[in-house]
C-alpha positions as CSV (number, residue, x, y, z in Angstrom):
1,X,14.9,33.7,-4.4
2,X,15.1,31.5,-1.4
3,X,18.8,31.0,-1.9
4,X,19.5,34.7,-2.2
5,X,17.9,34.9,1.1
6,X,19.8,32.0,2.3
7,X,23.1,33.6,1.7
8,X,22.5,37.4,2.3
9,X,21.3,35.9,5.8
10,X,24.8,33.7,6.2
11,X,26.7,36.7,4.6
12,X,25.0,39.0,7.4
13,X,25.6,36.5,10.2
14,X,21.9,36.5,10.8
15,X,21.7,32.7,12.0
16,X,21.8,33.5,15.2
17,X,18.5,34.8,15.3
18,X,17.0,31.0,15.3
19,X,17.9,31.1,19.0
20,X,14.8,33.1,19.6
21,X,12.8,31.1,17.5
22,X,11.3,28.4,19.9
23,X,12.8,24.6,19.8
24,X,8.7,23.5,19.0
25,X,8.1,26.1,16.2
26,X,10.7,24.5,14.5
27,X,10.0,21.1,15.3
28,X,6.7,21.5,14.3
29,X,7.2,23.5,10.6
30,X,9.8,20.6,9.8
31,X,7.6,18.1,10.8
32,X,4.6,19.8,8.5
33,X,7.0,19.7,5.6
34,X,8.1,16.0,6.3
35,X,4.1,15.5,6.2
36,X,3.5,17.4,3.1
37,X,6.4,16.0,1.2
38,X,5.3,12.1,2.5
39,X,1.8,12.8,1.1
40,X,3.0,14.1,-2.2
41,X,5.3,10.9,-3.1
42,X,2.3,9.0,-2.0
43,X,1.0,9.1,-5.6
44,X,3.9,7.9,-6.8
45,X,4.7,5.3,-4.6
46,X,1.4,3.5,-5.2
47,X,1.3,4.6,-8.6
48,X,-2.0,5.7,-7.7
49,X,-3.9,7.4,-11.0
50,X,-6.2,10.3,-9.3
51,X,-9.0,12.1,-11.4
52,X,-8.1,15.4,-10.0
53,X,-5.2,17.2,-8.0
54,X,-6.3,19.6,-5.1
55,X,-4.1,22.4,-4.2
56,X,-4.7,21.9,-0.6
57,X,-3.4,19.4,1.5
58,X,-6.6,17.9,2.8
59,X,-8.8,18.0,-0.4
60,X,-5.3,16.3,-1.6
61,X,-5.4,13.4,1.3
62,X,-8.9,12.5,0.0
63,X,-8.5,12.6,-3.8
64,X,-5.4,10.3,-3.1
65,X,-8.0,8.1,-1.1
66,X,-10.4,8.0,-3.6
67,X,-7.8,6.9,-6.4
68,X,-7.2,4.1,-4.0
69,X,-8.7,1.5,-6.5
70,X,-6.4,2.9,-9.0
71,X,-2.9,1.5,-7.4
72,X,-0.3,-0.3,-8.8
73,X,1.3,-3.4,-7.2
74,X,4.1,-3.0,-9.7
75,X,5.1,0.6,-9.5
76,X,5.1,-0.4,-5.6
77,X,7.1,-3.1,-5.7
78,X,9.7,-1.0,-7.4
79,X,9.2,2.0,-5.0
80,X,9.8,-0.5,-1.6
81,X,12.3,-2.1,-3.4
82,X,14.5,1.1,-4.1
83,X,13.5,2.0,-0.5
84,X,14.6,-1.1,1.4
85,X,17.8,-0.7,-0.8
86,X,17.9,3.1,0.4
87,X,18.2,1.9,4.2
88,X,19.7,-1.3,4.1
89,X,22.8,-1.0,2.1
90,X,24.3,1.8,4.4
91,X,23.6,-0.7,7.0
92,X,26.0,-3.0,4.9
93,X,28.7,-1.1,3.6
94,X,29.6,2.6,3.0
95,X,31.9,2.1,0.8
96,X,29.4,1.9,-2.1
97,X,26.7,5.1,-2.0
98,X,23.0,3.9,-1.4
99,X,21.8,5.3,-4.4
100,X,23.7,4.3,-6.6
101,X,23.1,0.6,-6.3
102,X,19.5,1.5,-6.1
103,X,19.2,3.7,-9.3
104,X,19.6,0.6,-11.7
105,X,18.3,-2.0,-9.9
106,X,14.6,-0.3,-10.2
107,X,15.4,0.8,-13.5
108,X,16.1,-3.0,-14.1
109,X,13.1,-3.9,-12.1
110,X,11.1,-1.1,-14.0
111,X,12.0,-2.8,-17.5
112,X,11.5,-6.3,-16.4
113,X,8.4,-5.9,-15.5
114,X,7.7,-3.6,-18.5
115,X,8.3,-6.8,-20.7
116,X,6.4,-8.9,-18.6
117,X,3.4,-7.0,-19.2
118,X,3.1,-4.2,-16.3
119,X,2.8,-0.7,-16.5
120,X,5.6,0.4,-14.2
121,X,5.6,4.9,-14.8
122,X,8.2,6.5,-15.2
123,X,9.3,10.0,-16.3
124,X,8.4,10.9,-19.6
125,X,5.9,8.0,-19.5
């Protein structure tokens, strides 16, 4: 549905209307998503395991804090390691896409330390 909106309002030249929009209204809503995306990944970065899942975004914050016991120093290490490739390699060279080196490497990562005896999750898991 979003999408449909998206391009009737390209198809209708309707972008111009963000010029009455003020510049911190728009700062500020893409700064609440950034927030609200961060804290959902949160789980899955730590590989924290929480006992319940809030709808709201506060309740959420402290159900993630209380599953703080529950993280995974595995499931981490892969997350920061696909991270650090994420920023670094551009840094390096372009002429090899970030993510594609960093796909395999924590899948690699993800079954090493499978075998070694850690419970890394992954989908499907």
């Amino acid at each position: 549905m979003a999408g449909l909106l998206l391009a009737a309002m390209g198809l209708l030249r309707l972008g111009k209307l963000i010029q009455f929009i003020p510049h911190p209204v728009t700062a500020g809503f893409t700064a609440g998503i950034g927030t609200v995306i961060a804290v959902l990944q949160v789980k899955d970065l730590l590989g924290l395991r929480p006992t319940r899942a809030p709808e709201h975004f506060i309740e959420r914050v402290q159900a993630l804090f209380e599953a703080r016991s529950t993280a995974s120093g595995a499931e981490l290490l892969v997350g920061l390691l696909t991270l650090a490739i994420l920023v670094a390699l551009p840094r390096i060279t372009r002429r090899v896409p970030a993510p594609l080196v960093a796909l395999p490497v924590a899948a690699v990562l993800a079954l090493l330390l499978h075998r070694f005896g850690f419970d890394v999750a992954t989908i499907g898991s």
